[in-house]
Residue frames relative to the residue before (quaternion, step in Angstrom):
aa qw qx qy qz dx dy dz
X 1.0000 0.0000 0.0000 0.0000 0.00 0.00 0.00
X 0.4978 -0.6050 0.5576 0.2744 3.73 -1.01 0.92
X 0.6847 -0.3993 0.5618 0.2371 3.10 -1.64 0.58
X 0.1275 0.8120 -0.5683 -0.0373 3.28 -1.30 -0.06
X 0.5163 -0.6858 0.4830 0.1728 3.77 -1.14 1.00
X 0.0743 -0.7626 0.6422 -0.0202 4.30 0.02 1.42
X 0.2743 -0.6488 0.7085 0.0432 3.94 -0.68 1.32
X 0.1090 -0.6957 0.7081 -0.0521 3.65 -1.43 1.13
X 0.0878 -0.6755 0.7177 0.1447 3.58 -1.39 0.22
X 0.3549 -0.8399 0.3953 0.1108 3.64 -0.83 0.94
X 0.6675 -0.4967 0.2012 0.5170 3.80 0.38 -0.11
X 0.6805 0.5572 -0.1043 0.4644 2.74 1.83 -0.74
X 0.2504 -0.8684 0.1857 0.3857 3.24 2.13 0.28
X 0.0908 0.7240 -0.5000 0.4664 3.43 1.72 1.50
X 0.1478 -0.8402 0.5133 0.0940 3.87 -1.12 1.27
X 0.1333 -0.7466 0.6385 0.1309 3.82 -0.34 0.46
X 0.0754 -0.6184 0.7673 0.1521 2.97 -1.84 0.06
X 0.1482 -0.7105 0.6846 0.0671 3.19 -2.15 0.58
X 0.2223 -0.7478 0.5871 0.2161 3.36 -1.41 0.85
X 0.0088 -0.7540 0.6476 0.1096 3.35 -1.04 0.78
X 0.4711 -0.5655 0.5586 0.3823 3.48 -1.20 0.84
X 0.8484 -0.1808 0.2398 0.4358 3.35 -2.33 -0.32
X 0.7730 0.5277 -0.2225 0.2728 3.15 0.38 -1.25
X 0.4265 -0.5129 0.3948 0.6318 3.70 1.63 -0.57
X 0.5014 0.6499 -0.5330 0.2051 3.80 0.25 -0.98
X 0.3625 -0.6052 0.6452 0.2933 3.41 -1.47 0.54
X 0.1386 -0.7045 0.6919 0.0762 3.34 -1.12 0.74
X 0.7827 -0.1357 0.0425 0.6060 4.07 0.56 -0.33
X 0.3206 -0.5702 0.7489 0.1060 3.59 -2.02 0.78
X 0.2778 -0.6373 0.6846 0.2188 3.07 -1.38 0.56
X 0.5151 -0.4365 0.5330 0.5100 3.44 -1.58 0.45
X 0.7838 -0.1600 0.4677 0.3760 3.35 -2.73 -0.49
X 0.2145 0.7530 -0.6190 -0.0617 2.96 -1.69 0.31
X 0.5242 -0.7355 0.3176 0.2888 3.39 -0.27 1.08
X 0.8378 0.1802 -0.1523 0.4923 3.77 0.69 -0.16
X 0.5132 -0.4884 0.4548 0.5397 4.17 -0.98 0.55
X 0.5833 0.4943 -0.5040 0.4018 4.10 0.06 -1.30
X 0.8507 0.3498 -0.2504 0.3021 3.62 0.21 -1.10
X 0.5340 0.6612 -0.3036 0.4307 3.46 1.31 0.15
X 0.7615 0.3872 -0.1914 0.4832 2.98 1.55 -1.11
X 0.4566 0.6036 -0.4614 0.4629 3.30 1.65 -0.13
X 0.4909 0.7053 -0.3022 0.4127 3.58 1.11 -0.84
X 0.7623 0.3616 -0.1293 0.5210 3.44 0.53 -1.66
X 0.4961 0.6354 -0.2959 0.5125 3.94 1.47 -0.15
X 0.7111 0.3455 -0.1349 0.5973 3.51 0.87 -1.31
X 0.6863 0.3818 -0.4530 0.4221 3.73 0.54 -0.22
X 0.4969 0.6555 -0.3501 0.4481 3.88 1.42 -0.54
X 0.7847 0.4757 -0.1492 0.3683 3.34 0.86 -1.35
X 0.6868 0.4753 -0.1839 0.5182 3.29 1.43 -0.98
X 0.5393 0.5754 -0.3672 0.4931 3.79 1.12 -0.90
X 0.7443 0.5205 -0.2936 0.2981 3.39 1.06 -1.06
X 0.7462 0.4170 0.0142 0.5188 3.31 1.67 -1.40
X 0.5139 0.6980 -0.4044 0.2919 2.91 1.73 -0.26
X 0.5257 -0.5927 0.5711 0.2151 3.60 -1.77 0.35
X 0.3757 -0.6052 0.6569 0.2471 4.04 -1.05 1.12
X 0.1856 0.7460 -0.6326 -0.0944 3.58 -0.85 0.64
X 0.5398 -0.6694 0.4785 0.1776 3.58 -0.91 1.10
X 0.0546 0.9022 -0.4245 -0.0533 3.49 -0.04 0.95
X 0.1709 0.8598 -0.3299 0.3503 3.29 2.05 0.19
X 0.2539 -0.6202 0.6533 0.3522 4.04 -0.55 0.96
X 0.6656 -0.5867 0.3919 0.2433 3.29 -1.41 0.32
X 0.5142 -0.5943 0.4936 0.3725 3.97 -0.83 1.02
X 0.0386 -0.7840 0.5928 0.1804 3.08 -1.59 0.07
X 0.3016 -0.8397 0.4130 0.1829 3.27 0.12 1.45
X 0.1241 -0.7119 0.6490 0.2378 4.05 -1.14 0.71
């Protein structure tokens, strides 16, 4: 089963999204955003980048003996 993007509105009428994989699991939250257009631009840029995006290794380097 595919992953899939769940849109919230908070009390504060602020929108989030989450991605949960097949399984339900959350895997990321988006911050607040103040408007649906800007939520979904959100869920646009997280499609686009996940896709194109770069692994960067942030790990201090091993030191082998």
């Amino acid at each position: 089963m595919a992953g899939r993007f769940e849109v919230h509105q908070d009390d504060e009428k602020f929108y989030k999204f989450r991605l949960k994989d097949g399984d339900g699991k959350i895997v990321a939250v988006s911050p607040r955003f103040r408007s649906l257009s800007g939520v979904v631009a959100g869920i646009d840029a997280m499609r686009e980048n996940a896709a194109t995006g770069l692994v960067v290794d942030l790990r201090k380097p091993h030191h082998q003996s």
